[in-house]
C-alpha positions in Angstrom: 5.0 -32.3 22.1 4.8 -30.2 19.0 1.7 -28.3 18.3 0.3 -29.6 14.5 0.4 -26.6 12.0 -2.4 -24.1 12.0 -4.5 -24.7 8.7 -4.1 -22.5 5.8 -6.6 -19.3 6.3 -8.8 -18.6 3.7 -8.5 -15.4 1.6 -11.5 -13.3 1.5 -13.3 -12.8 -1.8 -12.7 -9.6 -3.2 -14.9 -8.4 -6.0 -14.2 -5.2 -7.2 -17.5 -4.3 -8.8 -19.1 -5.1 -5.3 -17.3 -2.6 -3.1 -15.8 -0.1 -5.8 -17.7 2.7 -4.3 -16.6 1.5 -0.7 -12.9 1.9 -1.8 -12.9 4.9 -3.8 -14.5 6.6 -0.4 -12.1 5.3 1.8 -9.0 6.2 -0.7 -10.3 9.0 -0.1 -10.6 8.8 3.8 -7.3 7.0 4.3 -5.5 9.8 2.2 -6.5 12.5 4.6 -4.4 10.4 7.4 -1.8 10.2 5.1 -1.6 13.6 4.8 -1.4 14.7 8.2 1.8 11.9 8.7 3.2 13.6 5.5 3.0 16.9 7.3 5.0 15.7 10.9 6.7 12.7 9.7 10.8 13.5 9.2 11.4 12.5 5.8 13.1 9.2 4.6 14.5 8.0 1.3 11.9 6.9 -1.7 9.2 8.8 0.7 9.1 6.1 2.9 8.0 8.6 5.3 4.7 9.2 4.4 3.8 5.2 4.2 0.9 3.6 6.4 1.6 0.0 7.8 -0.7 -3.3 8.1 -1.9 -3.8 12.2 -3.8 -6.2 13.8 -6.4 -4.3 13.1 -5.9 -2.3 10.3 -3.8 0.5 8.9 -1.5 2.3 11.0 0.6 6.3 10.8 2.2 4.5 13.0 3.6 7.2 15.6 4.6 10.6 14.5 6.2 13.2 16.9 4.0 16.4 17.5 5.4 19.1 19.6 6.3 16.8 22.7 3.8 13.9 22.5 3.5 11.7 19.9 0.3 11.1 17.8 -0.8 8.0 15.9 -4.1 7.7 13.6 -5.4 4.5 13.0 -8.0 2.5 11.1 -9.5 0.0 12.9 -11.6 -2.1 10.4 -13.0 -4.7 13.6 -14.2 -1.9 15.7 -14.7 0.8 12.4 -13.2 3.9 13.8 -10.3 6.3 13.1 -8.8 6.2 16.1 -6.5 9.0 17.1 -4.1 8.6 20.8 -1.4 10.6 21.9 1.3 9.6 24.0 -0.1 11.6 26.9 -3.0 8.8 27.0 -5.8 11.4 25.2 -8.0 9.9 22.6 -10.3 10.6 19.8 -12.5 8.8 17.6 -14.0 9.1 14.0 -16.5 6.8 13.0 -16.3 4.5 10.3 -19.3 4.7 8.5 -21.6 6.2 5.5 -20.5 9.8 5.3 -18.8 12.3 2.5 -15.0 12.3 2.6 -16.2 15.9 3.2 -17.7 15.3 6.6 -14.6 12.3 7.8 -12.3 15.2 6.6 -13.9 18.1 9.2 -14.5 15.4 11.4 -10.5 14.6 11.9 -9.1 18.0 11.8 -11.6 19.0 14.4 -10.9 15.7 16.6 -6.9 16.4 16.0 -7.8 20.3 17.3 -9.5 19.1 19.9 -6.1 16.9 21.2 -4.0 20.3 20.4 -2.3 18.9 17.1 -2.6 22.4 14.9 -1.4 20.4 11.5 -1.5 22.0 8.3 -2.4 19.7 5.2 -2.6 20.2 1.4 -6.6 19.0 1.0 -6.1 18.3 -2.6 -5.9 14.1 -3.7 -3.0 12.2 -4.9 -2.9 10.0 -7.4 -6.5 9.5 -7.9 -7.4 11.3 -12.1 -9.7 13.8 -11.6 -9.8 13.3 -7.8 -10.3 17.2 -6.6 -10.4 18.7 -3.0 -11.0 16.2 0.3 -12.2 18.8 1.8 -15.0 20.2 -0.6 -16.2 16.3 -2.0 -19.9 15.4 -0.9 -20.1 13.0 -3.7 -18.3 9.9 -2.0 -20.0 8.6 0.8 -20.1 4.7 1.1 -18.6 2.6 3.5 -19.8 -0.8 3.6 -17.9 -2.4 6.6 -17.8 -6.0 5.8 -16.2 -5.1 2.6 -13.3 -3.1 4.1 -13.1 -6.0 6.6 -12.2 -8.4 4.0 -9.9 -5.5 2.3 -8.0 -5.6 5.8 -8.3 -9.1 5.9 -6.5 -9.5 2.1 -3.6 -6.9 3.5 -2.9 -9.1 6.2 -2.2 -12.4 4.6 -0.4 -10.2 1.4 1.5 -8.8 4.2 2.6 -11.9 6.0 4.0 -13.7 2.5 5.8 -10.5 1.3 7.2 -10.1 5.0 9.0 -13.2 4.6 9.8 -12.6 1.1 11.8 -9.5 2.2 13.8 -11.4 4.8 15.3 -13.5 2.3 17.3 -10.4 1.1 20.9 -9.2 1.9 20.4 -5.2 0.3 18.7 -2.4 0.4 14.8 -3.2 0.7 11.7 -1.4 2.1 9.5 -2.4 4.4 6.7 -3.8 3.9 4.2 -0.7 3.9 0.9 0.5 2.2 1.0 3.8 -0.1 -1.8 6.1 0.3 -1.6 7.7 -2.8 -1.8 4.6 -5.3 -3.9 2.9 -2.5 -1.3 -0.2 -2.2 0.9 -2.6 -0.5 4.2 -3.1 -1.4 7.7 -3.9 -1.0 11.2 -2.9 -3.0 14.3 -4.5 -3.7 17.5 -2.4 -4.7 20.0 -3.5 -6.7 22.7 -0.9 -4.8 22.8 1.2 -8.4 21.8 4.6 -9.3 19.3 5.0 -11.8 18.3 7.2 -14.8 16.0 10.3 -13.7 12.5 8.9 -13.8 10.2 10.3 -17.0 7.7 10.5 -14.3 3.7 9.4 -14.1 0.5 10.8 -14.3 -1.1 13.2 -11.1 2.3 13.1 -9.8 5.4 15.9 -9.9 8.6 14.8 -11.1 10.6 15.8 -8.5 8.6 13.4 -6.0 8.4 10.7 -8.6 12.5 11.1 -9.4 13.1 10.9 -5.4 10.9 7.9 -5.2 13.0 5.8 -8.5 16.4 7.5 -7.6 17.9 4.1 -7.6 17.7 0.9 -9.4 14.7 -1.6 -8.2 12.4 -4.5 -8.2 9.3 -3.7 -6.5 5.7 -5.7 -6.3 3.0 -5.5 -4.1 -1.3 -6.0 -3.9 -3.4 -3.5 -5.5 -7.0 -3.9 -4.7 -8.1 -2.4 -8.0 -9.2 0.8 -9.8 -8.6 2.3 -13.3 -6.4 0.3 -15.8 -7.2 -3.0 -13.7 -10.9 -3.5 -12.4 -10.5 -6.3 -10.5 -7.5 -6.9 -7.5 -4.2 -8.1 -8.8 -0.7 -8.0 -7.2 2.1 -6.7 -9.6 5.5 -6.3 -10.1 7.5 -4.1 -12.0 11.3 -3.3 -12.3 12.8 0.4 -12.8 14.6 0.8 -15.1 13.1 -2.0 -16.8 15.5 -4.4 -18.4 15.5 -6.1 -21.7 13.9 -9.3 -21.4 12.0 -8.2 -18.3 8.5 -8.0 -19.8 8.9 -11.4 -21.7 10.3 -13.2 -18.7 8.1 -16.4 -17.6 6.7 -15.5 -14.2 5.2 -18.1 -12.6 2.3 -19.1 -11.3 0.4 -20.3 -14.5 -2.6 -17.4 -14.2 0.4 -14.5 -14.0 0.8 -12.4 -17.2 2.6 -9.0 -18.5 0.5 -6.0 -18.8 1.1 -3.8 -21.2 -1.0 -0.8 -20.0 0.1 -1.1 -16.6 3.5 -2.0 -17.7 4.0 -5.1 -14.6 3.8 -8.1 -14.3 0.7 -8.9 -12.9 -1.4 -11.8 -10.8 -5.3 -12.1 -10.1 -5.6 -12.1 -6.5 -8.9 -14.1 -7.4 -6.4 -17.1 -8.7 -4.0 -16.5 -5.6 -7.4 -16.7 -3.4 -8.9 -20.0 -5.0 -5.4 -21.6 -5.5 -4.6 -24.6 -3.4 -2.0 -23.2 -1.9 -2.4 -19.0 -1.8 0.8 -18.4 0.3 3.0 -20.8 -2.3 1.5 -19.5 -5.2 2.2 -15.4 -4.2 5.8 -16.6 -3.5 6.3 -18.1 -6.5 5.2 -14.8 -7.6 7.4 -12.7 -6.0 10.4 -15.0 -6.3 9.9 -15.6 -10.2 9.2 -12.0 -10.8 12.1 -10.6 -8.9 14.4 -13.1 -10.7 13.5 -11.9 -14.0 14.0 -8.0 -12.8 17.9 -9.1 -11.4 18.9 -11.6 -13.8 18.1 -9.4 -16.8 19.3 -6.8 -15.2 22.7 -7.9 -14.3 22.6 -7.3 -10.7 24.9 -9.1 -7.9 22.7 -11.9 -6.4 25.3 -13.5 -5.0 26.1 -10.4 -2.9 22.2 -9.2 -2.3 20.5 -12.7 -1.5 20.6 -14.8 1.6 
């Protein structure tokens, strides 16, 4: 006898005015891990590298080889600790809770010199205006836990819908992984062409940000919010961005194009209180890719399933 379907899990409120000091502490927090798997991770196209990944429990370096062991940091938002194991079965934990990014910055190095991992970072932010040193910055120091639970919690279920939107295609896409830098998920379609040298962003160096857009693309992903959108949203964009791309219906009803951010973009609050959240990011993804590879002329036939 069949099992009946699970219900449909409900998506966990998200207010951004409610936790914004919460995040910008652990953007903070998380970027030091990312750091340290940007310093022993081999490198990979687009800086795929340097990417963290959704776990049943959190975010993930996911293992990174050190010397002869391998070493994985993880943030466990059930148990709220930075966990840090090596192969060779040795452990060390950082506590998730109210401290400066400061204090969870000396607090990792010394736990990663304490397991004999001598790694040497660049303490400085990414992507965050006016961010400053990790190392040196008293100022952040929430952490409220629930609120990073339900932060996990949204990963998770953005996760599962963009995982099997990415099955669905035939060429070159990404993973689904999170981006330390920007502080989101996402995922990347290619349409198999080279693309024109990237003018480049904000806080960023060219040379990385031409690497990352080498080739033509469709990407979209969950943001949980910050400057330019004060609330969460997911997005999509396309690079180069083709004529007709910005004026393109994208469904569902509550999507729109933003000019400032330059995407396509989605309230996660009407994707939470939809009827139907999984349909209505799909419809998401799926309308907003189309508009990115129809306008764009690329080969669907050859890059779909």
């Amino acid at each position: 006898m069949t099992a009946p379907p699970a219900p449909t899990e409900a998506w966990p409120a998200l207010p951004y005015a409610e936790w914004k000091d919460t995040l910008a502490t652990l953007h903070r927090w998380v970027q030091v891990a990312g750091k340290v798997r940007l310093a022993l991770a081999p490198p990979v196209n687009h800086w795929w590298h340097v990417t963290l990944y959704v776990t049943a429990r959190g975010l993930s370096t996911s293992p990174m080889p050190c010397g002869g062991r391998e070493v994985e940091l993880i943030f466990d938002f059930i148990g709220h600790e930075l966990r840090i194991e090596c192969s060779d079965g040795s452990v060390r934990v950082v506590k998730l809770e109210p401290k400066s990014v400061a204090a969870f910055y000396r607090e990792t190095m010394a736990a990663l010199g304490e397991l004999g991992i001598d790694v040497h970072v660049w303490p400085m932010t990414s992507e965050i205006p006016d961010g400053g040193r990790l190392d040196e910055d008293e100022a952040h120091r929430s952490y409220d836990a629930a609120s990073a639970h339900r932060f996990w919690r949204a990963l998770v279920l953005s996760a599962r819908v963009m995982g099997e939107f990415r099955g669905r295609y035939l060429g070159k896409a990404s993973p689904v992984h999170f981006f330390w830098g920007g502080f989101d998920l996402a995922s990347t379609r290619f349409s198999g062409r080279e693309a024109p040298p990237h003018p480049g962003v904000p806080s960023m160096p060219d040379w990385i940000t031409r690497e990352g857009y080498s080739h033509e693309e469709w990407s979209a992903g969950f943001w949980p919010g910050g400057e330019g959108a004060e609330e969460p949203i997911f997005y999509a964009y396309a690079y180069p961005e083709p004529d007709g791309f910005r004026g393109a219906k994208v469904a569902p009803e509550a999507a729109r194009y933003d000019d400032g951010l330059g995407e396509h973009v989605l309230p996660y609050e009407a994707v939470r209180t939809s009827a139907d959240p999984e349909a209505a990011l799909m419809a998401f993804l799926q309308s907003s890719y189309e508009a990115a590879a129809d306008n764009g002329g690329w080969d669907r036939k050859a890059l779909e399933r």
